[in-house]
C-alpha positions, 0 to 999 in steps of 0.5 A: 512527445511530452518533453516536460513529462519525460525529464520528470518520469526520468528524474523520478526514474533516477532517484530509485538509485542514490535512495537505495544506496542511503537505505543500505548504508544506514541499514548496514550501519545499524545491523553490523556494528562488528564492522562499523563501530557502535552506535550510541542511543542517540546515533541509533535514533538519528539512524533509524529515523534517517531509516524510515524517512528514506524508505517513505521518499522511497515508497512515494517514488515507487507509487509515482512510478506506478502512477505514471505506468497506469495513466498510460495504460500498462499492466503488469501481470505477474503470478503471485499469491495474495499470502505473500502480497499481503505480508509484504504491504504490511511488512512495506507498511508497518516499517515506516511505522511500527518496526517491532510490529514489521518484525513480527509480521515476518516472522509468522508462519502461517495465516493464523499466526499473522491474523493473531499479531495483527489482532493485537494492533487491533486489525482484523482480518478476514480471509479463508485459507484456500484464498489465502493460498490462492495463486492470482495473475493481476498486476500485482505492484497495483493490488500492492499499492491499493491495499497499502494505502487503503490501509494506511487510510484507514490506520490514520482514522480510524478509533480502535481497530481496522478490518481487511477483507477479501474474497474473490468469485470466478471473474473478479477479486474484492478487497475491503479495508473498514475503520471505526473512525468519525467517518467521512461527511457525505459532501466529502464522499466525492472530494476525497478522491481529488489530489492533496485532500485530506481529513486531518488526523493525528493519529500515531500510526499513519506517516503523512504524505507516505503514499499515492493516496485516495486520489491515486487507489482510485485511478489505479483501480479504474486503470485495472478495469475496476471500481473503487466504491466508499460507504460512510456516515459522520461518526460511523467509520468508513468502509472502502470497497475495491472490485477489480476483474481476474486476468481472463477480464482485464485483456478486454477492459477499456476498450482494449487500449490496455499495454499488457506486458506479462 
């Protein structure tokens, strides 16, 4: 027994608790100002930043978390469809960047409505909408946290627009995230998958360090029985692609050392 591991999952475990307690205090203090007074222009920005810096330790505790399950073998399987998993990551993902573009986001009602207001933050999706309805039976908080950060990548790099793609055939389901940046040198192909590199960026639409990053996407897909793959050249953007078995595959995968809990 890794006694040392076990004080660090229980640390990170217990910091879910205080951090939602601060998110609701200070979403309550900006949504109910009837009940807790009004906020000057300055208090509201204090807030809001206070707000979005909350919800980044709270998405890095809940990609650690995750982490930690796969390295030991669990998967989750749930029923979802991807319609409500891919709003959700942008909801997740937009809020710590861009609140007008999160609002939006939850507020459409329909497919081609959402593919219309991401257009205008110049990401293009690609989905048909029998997919796009399709119920899947993966585990769905990994499918979540590996578009998430893919796309959040890709916002960081990229010069003018982002393309997401999925589809899907009978036994397995693909996920591609494109951007149209200076592109990855090929003697980095490799080291960008390793803990705390990076490209430097300054782009306005990524938080750094919001994420499990590269390193992490990649052993969230091979702990789902799949495969994570990048095409790329200097000055030519940068295209990842995600191949991850259905639920009839993933019971059998890695030798069936796998923990499936339903």
């Amino acid at each position: 027994m890794d006694r040392k591991k076990i004080k660090i999952d229980l640390l990170i475990h217990d910091l879910k608790v205080p951090l939602a307690v601060v998110e609701s205090g200070i979403t309550l203090l900006l949504q109910k100002p009837e009940k807790y007074g009004p906020l000057t222009a300055k208090q509201k920005k204090v807030l809001e930043r206070t707000l979005r810096n909350t919800r980044v330790t709270q998405t890095l505790v809940n990609d650690t978390m995750e982490l930690g399950r796969s390295r030991e073998g669990i998967v989750n399987l749930t029923k979802f469809t991807f319609s409500s998993l891919l709003e959700e990551t942008l909801i997740e993902l937009f809020d710590l960047v861009d609140i007008d573009t999160s609002e939006r986001v939850k507020g459409c009602t329909g497919l081609a409505e959402l593919k219309e207001t991401l257009a205008e933050k110049g990401i293009v999706l690609y989905i048909d909408e029998k997919l796009w309805r399709h119920e899947f039976y993966l585990d769905e908080a990994k499918i979540k946290q590996i578009i998430r950060n893919l796309l959040n990548n890709a916002l960081k790099y990229r010069k003018s627009f982002v393309e997401i793609k999925v589809d899907k055939n009978d036994d397995h389901l693909f996920l591609f995230v494109k951007d149209d940046g200076e592109g990855i040198p090929t003697v980095f192909h490799k080291k960008i998958f390793e803990s705390y590199f990076h490209l430097e960026s300054e782009n306005e639409y990524t938080v750094r360090g919001s994420g499990l990053g590269l390193a992490g996407v990649m052993i969230l897909v091979e702990d789902l029985g799949g495969n994570l793959s990048l095409e790329s050249q200097e000055g030519q953007g940068a295209k990842f692609s995600v191949e991850v078995p259905l639920a009839k595959k993933i019971s059998g995968a890695r030798d069936n050392k796998l923990k499936v809990k339903s």
